[in-house]
C-alpha positions as MATLAB code, in Angstrom:
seq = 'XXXXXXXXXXXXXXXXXXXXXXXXXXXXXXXXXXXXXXXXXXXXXXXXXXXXXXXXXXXXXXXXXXXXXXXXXXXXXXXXXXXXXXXXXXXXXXXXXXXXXXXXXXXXXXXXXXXXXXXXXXXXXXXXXXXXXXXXXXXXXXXXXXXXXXXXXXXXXXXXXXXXXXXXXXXXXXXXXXXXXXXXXXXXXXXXXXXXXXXXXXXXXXXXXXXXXX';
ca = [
      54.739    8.372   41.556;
      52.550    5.214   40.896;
      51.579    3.238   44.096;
      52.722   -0.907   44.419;
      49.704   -3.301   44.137;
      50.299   -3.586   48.254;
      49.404    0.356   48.113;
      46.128   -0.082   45.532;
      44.873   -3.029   47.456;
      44.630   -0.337   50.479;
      42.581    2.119   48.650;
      40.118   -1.246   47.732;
      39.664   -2.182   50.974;
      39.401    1.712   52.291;
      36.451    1.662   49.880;
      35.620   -1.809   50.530;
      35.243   -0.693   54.342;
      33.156    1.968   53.618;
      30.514   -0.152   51.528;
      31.314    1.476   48.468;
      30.288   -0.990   46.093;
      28.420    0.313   43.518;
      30.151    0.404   39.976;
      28.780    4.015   38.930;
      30.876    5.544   41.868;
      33.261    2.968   43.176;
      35.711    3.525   39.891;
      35.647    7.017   39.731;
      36.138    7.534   43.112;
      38.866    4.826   43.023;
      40.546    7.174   40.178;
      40.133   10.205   42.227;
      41.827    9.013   45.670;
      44.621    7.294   43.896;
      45.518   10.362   41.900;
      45.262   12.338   45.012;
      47.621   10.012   46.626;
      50.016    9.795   43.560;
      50.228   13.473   43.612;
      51.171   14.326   47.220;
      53.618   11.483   47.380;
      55.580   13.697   43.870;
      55.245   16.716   45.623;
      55.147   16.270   49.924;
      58.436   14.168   51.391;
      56.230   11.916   53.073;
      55.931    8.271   53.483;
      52.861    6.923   52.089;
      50.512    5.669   55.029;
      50.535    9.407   56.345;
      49.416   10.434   52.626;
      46.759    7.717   52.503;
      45.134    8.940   55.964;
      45.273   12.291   54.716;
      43.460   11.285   51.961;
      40.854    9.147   52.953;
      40.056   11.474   56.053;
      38.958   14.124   53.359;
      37.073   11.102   51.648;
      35.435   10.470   55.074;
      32.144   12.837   55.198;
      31.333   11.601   51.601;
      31.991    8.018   52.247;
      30.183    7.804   55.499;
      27.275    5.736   55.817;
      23.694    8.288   55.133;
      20.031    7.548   55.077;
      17.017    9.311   53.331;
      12.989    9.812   54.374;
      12.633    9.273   50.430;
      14.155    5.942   50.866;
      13.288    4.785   54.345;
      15.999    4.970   56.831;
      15.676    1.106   56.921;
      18.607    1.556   53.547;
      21.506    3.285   53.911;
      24.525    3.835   51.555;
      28.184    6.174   51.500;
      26.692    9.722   51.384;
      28.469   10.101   47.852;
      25.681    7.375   46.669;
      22.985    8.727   48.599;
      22.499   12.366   47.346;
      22.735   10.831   43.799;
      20.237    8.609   44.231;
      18.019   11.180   45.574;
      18.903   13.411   42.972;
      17.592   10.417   40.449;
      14.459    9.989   42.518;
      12.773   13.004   43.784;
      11.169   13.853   40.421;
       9.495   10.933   40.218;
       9.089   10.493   44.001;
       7.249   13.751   43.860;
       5.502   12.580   40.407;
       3.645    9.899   42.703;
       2.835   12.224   45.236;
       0.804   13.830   42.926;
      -0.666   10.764   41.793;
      -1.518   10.046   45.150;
      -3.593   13.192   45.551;
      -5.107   14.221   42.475;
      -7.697   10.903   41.754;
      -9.160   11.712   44.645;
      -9.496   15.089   44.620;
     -11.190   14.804   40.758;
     -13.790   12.833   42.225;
     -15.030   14.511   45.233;
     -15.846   17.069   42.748;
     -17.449   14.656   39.711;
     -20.183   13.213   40.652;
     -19.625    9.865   38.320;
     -22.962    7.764   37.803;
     -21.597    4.080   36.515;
     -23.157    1.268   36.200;
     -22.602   -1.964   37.826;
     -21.593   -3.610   34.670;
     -19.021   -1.373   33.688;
     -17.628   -1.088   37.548;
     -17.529   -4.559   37.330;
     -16.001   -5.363   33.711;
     -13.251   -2.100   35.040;
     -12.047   -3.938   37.820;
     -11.908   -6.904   36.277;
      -9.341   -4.869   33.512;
      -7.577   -3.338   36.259;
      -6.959   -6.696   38.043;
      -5.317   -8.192   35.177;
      -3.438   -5.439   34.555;
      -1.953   -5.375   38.160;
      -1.446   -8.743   37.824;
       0.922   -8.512   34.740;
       2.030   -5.204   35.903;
       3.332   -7.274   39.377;
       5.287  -10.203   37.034;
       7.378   -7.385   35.444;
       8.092   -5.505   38.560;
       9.088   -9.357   39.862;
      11.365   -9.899   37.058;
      13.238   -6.717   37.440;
      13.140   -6.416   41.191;
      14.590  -10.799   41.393;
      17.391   -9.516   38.237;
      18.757   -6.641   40.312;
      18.894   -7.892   43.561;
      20.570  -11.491   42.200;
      23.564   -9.400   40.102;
      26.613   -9.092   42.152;
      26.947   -6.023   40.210;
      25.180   -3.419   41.850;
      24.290    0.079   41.378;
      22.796    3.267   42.078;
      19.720    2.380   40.090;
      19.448   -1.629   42.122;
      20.077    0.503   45.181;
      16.909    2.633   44.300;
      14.982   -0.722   43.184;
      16.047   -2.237   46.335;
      14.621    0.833   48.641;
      10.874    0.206   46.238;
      11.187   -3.632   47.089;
       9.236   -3.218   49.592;
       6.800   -0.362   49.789;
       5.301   -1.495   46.280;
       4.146   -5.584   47.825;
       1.192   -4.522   49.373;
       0.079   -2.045   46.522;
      -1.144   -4.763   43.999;
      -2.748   -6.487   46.989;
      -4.892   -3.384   47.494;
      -5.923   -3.157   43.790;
      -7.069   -6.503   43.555;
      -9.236   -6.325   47.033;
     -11.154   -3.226   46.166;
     -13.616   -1.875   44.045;
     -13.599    0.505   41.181;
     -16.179    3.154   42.726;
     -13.572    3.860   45.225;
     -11.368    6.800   44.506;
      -8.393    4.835   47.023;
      -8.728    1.862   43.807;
      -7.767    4.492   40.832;
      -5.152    6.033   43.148;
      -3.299    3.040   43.807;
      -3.460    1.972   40.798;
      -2.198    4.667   39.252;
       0.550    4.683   41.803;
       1.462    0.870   41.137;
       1.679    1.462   37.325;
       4.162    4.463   37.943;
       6.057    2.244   40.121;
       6.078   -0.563   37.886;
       7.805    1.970   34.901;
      10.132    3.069   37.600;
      11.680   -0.010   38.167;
      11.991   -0.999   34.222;
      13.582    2.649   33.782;
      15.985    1.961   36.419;
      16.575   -1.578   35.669;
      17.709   -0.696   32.005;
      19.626    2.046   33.279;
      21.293   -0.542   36.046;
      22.139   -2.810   32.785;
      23.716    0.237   30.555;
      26.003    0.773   33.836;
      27.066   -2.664   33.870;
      27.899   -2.435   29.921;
      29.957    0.531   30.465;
      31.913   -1.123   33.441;
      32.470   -4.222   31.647;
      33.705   -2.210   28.740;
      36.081   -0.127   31.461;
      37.380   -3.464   32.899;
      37.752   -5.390   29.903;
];
């Protein structure tokens, strides 16, 4: 049995209610609890609002609003969202852990002698890089959070927005003979591909939706 528009504009605001507004999941999961519902009403003599609670309270625990360490439990999203979005990020989450650590312990056992010139004409390099490196993380960062399309990937752009600000700070206020400079920049330039992965993976979602939509 096929539900009324009255019926479908319940399940939109059901998922509206529980912030489910990214494109990658909202569809499909708008697919799944209609079918569910079309399917009990053939097969159960019951009147629909019973069926659509019965639904949605099995919808509930995966819908519900869930936070992350990964992320920051500043952002939240349905649970459905947030295990996906951890499932996108820990390998790279754990990829600039290592980054984090290894820099520094490389140096405590090379004992580097540079000279002031080249520390100097290094840092220089590694300034203009952040520098550049910052204007594309800006551009993608400003794109994603301005679409009123949004995503698991501008959800994970969103949680970086603000952890990565301070990095190219840091970069461009210290010097080259420490091992904290080569960390963080190694960190920043990791971040930086991050958020161009995910923003082109944000804009094949959107292509695919438009394409579903018409």
């Amino acid at each position: 049995m096929e539900l009324t528009k009255e019926q479908i504009q319940r399940v939109n605001k059901y998922l509206d209610l529980k912030g489910v507004k990214f494109i990658d999941f909202r569809v499909e999961i708008f697919d799944h609890i209609v079918s569910q519902i079309e399917q009990k009403l053939e097969v159960e003599n019951t009147d629909f609002e019973t069926i659509f609670y019965q639904v949605t309270d099995q919808w509930n625990k995966q819908l519900n609003s869930s936070s992350s360490f990964i992320f920051g439990l500043a952002y939240s999203a349905p649970k459905v969202v947030m295990n996906k979005a951890k499932k996108v990020f820990k390998p790279f989450f754990f990829f600039t852990l290592v980054l984090c650590i290894l820099p520094g312990i490389l140096m405590s056992f090379l004992d580097l002698k540079i000279s002031p010139q080249v520390v100097n004409r290094t840092s220089k390099t590694i300034n203009v890089i952040a520098l550049l490196l910052s204007s594309i993380w800006l551009f993608t960062t400003i794109k994603t959070s301005r679409d009123k399309i949004k995503t698991v990937y501008s959800f994970i752009i969103k949680t970086q927005s603000l952890t990565i600000i301070y990095v190219p700070l840091m970069v461009l206020t210290s010097s080259i003979k420490d091992g904290l400079t080569i960390t963080l920049f190694l960190v920043f330039v990791s971040m930086v591909m991050l958020n161009v992965i995910f923003y082109k993976k944000h804009q094949k979602e959107k292509e695919k939706y438009k394409l579903l939509v018409g």
